[in-house]
N, CA, C and O atoms as CSV, one atom per row, in Angstrom:
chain,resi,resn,atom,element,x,y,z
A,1,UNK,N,N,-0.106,-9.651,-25.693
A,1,UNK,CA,C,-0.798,-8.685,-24.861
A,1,UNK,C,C,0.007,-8.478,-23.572
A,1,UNK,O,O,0.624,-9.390,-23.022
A,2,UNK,N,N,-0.042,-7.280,-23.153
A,2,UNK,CA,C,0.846,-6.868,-21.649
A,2,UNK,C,C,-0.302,-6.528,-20.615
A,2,UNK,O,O,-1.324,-5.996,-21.050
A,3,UNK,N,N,-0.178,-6.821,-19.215
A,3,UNK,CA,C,-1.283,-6.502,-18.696
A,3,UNK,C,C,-0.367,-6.019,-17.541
A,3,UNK,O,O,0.504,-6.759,-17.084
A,4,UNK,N,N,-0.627,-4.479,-16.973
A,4,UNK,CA,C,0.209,-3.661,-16.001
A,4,UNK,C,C,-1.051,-3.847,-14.746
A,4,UNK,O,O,-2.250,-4.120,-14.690
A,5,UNK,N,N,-0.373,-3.644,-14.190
A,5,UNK,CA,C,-1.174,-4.048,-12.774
A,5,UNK,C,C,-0.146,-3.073,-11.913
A,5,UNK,O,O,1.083,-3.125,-11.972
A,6,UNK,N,N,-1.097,-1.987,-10.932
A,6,UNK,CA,C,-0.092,-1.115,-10.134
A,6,UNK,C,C,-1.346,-0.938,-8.889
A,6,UNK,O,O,-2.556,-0.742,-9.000
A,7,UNK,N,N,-0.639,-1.070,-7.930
A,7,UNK,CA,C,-1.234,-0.976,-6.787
A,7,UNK,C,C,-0.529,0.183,-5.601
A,7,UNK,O,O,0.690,0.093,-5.460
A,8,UNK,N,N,-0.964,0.811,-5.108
A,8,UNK,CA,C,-0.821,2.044,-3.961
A,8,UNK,C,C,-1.363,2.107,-2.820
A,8,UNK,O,O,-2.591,2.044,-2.879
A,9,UNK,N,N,-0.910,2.211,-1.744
A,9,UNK,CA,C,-1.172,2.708,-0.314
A,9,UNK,C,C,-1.207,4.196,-0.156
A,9,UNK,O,O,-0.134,4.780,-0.299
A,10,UNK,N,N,-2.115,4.791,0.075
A,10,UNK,CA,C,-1.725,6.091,-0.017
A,10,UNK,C,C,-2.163,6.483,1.648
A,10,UNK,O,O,-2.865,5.878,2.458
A,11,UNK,N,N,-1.455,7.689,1.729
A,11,UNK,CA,C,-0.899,8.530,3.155
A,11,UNK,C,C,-2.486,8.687,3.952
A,11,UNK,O,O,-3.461,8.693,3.200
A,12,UNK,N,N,-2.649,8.771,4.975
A,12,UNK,CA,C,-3.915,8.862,5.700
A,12,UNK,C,C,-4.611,10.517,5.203
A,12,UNK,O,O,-5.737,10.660,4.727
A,13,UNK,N,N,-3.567,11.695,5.474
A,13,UNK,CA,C,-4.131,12.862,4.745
A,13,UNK,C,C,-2.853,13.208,3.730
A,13,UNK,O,O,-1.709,12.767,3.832
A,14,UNK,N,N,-3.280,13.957,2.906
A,14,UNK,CA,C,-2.016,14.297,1.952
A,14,UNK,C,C,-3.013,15.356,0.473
A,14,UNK,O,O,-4.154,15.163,0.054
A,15,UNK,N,N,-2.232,16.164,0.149
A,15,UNK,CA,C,-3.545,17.087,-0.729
A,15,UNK,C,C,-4.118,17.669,-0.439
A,15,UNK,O,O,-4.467,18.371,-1.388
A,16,UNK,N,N,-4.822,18.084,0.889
A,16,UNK,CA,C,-5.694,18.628,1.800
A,16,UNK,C,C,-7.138,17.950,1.397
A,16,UNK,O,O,-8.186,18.480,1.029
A,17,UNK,N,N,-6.862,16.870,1.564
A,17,UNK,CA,C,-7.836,15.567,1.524
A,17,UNK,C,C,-7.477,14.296,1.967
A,17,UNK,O,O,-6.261,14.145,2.084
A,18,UNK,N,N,-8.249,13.232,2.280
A,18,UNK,CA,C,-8.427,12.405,3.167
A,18,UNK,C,C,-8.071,11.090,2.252
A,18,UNK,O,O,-8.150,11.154,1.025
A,19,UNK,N,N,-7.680,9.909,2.926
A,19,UNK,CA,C,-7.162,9.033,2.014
A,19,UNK,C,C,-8.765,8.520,1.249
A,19,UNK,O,O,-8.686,8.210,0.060
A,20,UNK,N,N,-9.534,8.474,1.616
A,20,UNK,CA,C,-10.967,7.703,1.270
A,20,UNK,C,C,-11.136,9.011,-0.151
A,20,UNK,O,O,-11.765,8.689,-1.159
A,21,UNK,N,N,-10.600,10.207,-0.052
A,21,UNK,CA,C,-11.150,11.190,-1.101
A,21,UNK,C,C,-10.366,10.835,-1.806
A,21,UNK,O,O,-10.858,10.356,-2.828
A,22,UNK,N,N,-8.974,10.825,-1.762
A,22,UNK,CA,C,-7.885,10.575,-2.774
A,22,UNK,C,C,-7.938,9.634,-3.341
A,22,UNK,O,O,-7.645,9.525,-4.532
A,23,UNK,N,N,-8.402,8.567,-2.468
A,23,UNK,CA,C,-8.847,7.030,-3.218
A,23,UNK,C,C,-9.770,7.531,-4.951
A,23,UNK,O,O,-9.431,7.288,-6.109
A,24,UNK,N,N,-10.498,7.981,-4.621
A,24,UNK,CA,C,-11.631,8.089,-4.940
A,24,UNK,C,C,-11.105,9.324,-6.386
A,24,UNK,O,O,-11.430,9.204,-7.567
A,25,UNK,N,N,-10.387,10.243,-5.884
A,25,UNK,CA,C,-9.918,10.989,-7.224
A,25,UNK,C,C,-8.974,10.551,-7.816
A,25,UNK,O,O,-8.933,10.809,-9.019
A,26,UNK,N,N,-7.785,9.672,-7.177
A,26,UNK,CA,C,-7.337,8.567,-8.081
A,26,UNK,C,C,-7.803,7.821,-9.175
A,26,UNK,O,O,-7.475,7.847,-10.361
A,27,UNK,N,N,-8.699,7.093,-8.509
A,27,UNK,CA,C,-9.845,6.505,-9.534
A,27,UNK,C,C,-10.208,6.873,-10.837
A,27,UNK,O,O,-10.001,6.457,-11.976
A,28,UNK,N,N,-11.104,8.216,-10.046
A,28,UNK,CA,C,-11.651,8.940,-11.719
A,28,UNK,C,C,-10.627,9.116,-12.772
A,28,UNK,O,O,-10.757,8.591,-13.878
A,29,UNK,N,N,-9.234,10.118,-12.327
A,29,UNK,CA,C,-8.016,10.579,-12.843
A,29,UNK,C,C,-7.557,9.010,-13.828
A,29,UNK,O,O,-6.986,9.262,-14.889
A,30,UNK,N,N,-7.699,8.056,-13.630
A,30,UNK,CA,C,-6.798,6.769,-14.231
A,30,UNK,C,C,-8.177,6.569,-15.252
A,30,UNK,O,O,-8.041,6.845,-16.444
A,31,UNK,N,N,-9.573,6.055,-14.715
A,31,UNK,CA,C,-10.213,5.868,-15.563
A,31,UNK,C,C,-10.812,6.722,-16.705
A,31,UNK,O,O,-11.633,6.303,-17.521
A,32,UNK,N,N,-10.233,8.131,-16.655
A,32,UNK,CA,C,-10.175,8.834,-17.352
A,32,UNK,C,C,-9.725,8.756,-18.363
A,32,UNK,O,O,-10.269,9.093,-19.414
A,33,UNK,N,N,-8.040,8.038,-18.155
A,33,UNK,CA,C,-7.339,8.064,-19.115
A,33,UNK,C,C,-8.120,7.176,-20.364
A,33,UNK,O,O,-8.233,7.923,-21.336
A,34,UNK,N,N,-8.456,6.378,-20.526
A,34,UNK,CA,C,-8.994,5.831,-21.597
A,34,UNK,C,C,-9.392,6.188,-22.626
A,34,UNK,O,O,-8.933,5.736,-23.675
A,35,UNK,N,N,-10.664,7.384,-22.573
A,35,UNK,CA,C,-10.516,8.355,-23.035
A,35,UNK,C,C,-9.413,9.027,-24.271
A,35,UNK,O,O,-9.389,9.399,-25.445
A,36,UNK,N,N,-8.778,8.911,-23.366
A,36,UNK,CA,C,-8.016,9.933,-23.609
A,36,UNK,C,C,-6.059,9.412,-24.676
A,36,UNK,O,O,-5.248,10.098,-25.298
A,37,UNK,N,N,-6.139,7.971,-24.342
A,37,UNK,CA,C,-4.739,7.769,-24.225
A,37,UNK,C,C,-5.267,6.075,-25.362
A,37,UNK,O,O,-5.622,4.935,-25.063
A,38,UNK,N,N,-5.100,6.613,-26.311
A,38,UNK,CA,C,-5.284,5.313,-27.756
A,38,UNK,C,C,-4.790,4.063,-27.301
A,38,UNK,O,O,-5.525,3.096,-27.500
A,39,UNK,N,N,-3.657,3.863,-26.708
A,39,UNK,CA,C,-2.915,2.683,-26.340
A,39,UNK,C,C,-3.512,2.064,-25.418
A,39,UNK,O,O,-3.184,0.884,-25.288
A,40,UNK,N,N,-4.562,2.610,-24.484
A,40,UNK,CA,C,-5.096,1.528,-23.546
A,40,UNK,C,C,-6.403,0.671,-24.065
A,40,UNK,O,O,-7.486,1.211,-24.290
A,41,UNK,N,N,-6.119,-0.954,-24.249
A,41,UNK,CA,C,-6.777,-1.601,-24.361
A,41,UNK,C,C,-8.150,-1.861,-23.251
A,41,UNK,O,O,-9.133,-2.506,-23.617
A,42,UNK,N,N,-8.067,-1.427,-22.257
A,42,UNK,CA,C,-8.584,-1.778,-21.002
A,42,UNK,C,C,-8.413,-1.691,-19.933
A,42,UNK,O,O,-7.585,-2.530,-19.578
A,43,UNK,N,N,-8.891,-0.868,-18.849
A,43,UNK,CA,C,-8.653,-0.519,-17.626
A,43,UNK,C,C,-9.687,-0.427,-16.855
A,43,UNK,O,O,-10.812,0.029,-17.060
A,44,UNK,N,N,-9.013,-1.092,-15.589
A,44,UNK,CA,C,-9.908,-1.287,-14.161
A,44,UNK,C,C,-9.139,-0.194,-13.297
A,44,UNK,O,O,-7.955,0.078,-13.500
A,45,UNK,N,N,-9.988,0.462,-12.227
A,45,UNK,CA,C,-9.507,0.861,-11.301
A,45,UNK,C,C,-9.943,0.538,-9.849
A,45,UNK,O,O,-10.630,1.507,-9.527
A,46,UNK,N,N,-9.886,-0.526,-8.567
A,46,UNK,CA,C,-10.630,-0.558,-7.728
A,46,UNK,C,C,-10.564,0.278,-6.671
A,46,UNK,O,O,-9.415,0.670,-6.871
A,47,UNK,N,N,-10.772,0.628,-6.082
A,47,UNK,CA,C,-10.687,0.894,-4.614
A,47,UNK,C,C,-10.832,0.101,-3.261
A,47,UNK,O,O,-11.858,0.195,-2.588
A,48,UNK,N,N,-9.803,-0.658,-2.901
A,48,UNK,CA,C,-10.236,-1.858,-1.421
A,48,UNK,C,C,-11.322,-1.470,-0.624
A,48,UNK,O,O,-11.603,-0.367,-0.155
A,49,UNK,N,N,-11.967,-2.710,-0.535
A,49,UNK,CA,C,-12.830,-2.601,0.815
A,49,UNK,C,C,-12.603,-3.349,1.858
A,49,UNK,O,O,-13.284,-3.361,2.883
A,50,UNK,N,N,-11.431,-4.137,1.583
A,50,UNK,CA,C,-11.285,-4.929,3.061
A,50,UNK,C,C,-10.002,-4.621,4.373
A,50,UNK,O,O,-8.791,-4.467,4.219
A,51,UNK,N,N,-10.339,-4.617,4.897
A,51,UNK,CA,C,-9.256,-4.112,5.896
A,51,UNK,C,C,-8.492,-4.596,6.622
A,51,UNK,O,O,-8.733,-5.050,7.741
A,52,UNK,N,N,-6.856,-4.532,5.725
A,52,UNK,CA,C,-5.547,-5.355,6.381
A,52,UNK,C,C,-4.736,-4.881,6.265
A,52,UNK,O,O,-4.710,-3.871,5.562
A,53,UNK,N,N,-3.574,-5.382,6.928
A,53,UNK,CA,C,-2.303,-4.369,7.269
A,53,UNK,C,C,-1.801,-5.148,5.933
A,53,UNK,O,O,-0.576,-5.248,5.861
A,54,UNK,N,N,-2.679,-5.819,4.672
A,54,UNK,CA,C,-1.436,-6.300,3.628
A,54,UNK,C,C,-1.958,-6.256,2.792
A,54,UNK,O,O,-1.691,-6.898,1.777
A,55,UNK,N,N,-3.072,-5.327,2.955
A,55,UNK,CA,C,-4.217,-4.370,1.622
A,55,UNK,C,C,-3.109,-3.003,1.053
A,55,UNK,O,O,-2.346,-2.251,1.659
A,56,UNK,N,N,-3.479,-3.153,-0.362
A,56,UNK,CA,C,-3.377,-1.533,-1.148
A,56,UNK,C,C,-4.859,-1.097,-1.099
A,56,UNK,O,O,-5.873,-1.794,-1.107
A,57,UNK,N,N,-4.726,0.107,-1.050
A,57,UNK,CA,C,-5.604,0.799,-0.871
A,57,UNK,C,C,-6.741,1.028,-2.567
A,57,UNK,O,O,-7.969,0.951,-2.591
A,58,UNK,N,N,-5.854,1.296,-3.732
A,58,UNK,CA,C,-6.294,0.988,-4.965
A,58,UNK,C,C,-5.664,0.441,-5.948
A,58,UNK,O,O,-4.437,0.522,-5.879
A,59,UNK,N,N,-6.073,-0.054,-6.781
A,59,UNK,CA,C,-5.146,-1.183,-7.800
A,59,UNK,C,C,-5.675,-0.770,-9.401
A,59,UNK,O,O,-6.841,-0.722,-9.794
A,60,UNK,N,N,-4.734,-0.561,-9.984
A,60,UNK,CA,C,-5.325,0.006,-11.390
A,60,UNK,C,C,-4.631,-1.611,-12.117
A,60,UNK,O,O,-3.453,-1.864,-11.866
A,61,UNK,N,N,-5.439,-2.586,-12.976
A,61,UNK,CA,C,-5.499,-2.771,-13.819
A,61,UNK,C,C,-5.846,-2.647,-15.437
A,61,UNK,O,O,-6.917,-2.310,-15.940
A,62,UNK,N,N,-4.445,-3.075,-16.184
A,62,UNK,CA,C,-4.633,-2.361,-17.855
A,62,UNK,C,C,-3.917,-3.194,-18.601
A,62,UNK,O,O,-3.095,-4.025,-18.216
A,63,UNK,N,N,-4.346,-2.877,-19.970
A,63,UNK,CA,C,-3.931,-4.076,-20.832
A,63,UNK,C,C,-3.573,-3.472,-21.901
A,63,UNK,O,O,-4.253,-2.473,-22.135
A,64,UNK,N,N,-2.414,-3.795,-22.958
A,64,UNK,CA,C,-1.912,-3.229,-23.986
A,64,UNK,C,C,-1.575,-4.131,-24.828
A,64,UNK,O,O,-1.099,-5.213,-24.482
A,65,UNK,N,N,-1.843,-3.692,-26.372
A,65,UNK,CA,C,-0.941,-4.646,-27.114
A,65,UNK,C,C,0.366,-5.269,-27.065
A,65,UNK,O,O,0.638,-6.420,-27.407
A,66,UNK,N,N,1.508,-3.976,-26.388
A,66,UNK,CA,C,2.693,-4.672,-27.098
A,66,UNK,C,C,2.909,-3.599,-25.720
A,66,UNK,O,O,2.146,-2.767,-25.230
A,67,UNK,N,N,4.644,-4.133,-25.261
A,67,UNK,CA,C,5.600,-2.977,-24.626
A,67,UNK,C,C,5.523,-1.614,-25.272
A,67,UNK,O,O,5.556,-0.722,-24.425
A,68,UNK,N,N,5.428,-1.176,-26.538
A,68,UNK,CA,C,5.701,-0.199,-26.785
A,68,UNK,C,C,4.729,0.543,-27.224
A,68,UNK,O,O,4.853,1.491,-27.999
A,69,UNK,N,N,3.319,-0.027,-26.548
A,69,UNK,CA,C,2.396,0.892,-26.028
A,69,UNK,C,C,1.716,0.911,-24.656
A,69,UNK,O,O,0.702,1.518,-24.309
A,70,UNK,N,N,2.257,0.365,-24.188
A,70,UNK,CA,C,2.721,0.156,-22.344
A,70,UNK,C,C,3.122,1.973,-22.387
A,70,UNK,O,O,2.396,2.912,-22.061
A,71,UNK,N,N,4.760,1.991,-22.997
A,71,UNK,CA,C,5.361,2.847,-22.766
A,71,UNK,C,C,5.078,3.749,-23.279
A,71,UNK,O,O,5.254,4.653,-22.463
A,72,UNK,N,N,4.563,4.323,-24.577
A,72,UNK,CA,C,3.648,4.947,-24.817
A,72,UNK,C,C,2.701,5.532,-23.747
A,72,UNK,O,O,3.283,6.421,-23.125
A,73,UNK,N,N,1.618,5.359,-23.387
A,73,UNK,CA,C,1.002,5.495,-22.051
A,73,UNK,C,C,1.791,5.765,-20.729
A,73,UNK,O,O,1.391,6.431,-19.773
A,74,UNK,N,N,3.051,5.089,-20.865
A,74,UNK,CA,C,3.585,5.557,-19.309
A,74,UNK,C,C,4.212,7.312,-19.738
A,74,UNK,O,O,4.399,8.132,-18.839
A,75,UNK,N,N,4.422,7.588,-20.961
A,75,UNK,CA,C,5.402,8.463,-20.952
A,75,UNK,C,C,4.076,9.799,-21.590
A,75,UNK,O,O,4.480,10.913,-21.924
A,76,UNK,N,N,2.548,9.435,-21.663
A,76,UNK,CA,C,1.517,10.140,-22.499
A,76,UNK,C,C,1.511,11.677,-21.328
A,76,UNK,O,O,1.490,11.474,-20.114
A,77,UNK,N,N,1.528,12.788,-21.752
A,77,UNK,CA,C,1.165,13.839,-21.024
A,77,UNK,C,C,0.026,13.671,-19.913
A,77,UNK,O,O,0.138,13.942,-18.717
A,78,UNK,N,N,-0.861,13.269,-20.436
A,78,UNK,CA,C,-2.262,12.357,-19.662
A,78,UNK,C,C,-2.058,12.050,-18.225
A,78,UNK,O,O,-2.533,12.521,-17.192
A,79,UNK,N,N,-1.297,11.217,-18.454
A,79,UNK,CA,C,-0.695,9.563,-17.501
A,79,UNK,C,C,0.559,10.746,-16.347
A,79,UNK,O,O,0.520,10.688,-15.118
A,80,UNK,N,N,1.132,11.302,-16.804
A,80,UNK,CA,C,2.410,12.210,-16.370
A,80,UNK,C,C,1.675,13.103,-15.137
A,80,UNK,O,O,1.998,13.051,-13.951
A,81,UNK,N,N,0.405,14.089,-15.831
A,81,UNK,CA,C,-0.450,14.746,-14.822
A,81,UNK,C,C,-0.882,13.711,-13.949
A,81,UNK,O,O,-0.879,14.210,-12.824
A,82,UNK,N,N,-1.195,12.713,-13.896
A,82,UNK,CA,C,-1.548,12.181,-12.968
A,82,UNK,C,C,-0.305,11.622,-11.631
A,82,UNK,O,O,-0.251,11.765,-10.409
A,83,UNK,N,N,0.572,10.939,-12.679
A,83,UNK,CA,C,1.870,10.623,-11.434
A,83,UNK,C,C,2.097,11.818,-10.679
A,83,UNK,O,O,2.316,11.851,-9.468
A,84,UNK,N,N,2.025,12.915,-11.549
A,84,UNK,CA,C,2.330,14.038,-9.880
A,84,UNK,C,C,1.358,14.052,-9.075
A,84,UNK,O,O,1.548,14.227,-7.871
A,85,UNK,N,N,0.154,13.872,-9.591
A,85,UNK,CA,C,-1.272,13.729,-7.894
A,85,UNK,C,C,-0.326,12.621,-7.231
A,85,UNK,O,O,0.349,12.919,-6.245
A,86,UNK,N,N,-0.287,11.366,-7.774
A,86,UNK,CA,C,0.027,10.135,-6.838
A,86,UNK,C,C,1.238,10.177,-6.134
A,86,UNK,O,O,1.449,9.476,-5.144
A,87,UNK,N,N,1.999,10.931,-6.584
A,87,UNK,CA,C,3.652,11.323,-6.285
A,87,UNK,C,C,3.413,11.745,-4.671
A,87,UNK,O,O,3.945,11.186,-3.711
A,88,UNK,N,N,2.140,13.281,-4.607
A,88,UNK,CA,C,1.553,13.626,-3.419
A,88,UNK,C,C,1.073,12.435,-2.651
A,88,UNK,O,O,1.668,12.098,-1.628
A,89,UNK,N,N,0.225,11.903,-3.004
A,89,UNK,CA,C,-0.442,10.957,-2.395
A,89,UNK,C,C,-0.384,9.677,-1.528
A,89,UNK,O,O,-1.031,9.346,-0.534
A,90,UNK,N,N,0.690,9.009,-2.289
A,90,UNK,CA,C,0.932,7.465,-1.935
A,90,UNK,C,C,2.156,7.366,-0.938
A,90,UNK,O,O,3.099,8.153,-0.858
A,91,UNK,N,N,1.985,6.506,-0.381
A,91,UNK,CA,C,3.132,6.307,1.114
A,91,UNK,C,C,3.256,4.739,-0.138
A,91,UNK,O,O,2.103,4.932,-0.524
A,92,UNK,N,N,3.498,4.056,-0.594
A,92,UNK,CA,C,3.877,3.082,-1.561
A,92,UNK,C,C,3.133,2.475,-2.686
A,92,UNK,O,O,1.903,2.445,-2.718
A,93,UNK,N,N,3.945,1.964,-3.661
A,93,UNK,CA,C,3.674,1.637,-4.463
A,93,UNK,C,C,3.911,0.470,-5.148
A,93,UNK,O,O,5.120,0.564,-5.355
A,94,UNK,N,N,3.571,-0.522,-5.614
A,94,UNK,CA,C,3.861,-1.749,-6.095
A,94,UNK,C,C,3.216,-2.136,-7.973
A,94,UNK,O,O,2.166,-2.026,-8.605
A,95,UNK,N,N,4.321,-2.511,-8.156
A,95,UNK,CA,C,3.947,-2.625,-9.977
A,95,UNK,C,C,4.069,-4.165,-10.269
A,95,UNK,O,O,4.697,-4.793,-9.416
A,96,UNK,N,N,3.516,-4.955,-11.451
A,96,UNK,CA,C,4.035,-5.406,-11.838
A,96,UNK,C,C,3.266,-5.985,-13.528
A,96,UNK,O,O,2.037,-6.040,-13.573
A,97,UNK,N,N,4.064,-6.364,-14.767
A,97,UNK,CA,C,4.075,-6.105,-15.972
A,97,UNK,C,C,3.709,-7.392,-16.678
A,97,UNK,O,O,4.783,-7.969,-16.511
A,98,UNK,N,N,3.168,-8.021,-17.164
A,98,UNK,CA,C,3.709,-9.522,-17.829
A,98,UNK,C,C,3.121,-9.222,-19.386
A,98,UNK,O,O,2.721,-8.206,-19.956
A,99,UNK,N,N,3.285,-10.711,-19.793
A,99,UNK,CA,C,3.046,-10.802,-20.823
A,99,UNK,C,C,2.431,-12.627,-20.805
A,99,UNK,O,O,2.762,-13.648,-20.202
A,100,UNK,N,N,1.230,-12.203,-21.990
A,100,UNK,CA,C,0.570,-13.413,-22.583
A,100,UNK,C,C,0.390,-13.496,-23.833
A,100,UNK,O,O,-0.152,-14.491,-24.314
């Protein structure tokens, strides 16, 4: 099993919306995918509530069988519409991939 974990800071305004809105349509947009995208075993999306200069703002956790439905999903039309919202959105980004 692979479990992707991606976390974002996003810009105070950006979109002609507010980071608390973008938070928030981030959200829906990822937990959408499920739906939509066969390869995801499971997905969280949070939104932080605590407030630090060493907080992301939202953190999408997800889980896949194998790498090569990781990548699958990274490369799904779905998943693609969305990196361009976040592309707008995020002042950074942090990933990271494993395996169990």
């Amino acid at each position: 099993m692979i479990k992707h974990i991606v976390m974002w800071r996003l810009k105070e305004f950006a979109d002609a919306r507010g980071k608390e809105e973008n938070a928030k349509k981030l959200k829906s947009h990822l937990e959408s995918l499920k739906s939509k995208i066969k390869e995801i075993k499971h997905i969280e999306v949070g939104i932080n509530i605590t407030i630090s200069d060493a907080a992301s703002d939202v953190v999408l956790y997800s889980e896949f069988d194998s790498m090569d439905d990781l990548e699958a999903y990274q490369r799904h039309p779905e998943h693609m519409k969305i990196v361009d919202f976040v592309s707008e959105v995020r002042l950074e980004r942090r990933v990271a991939d494993y395996e169990i």
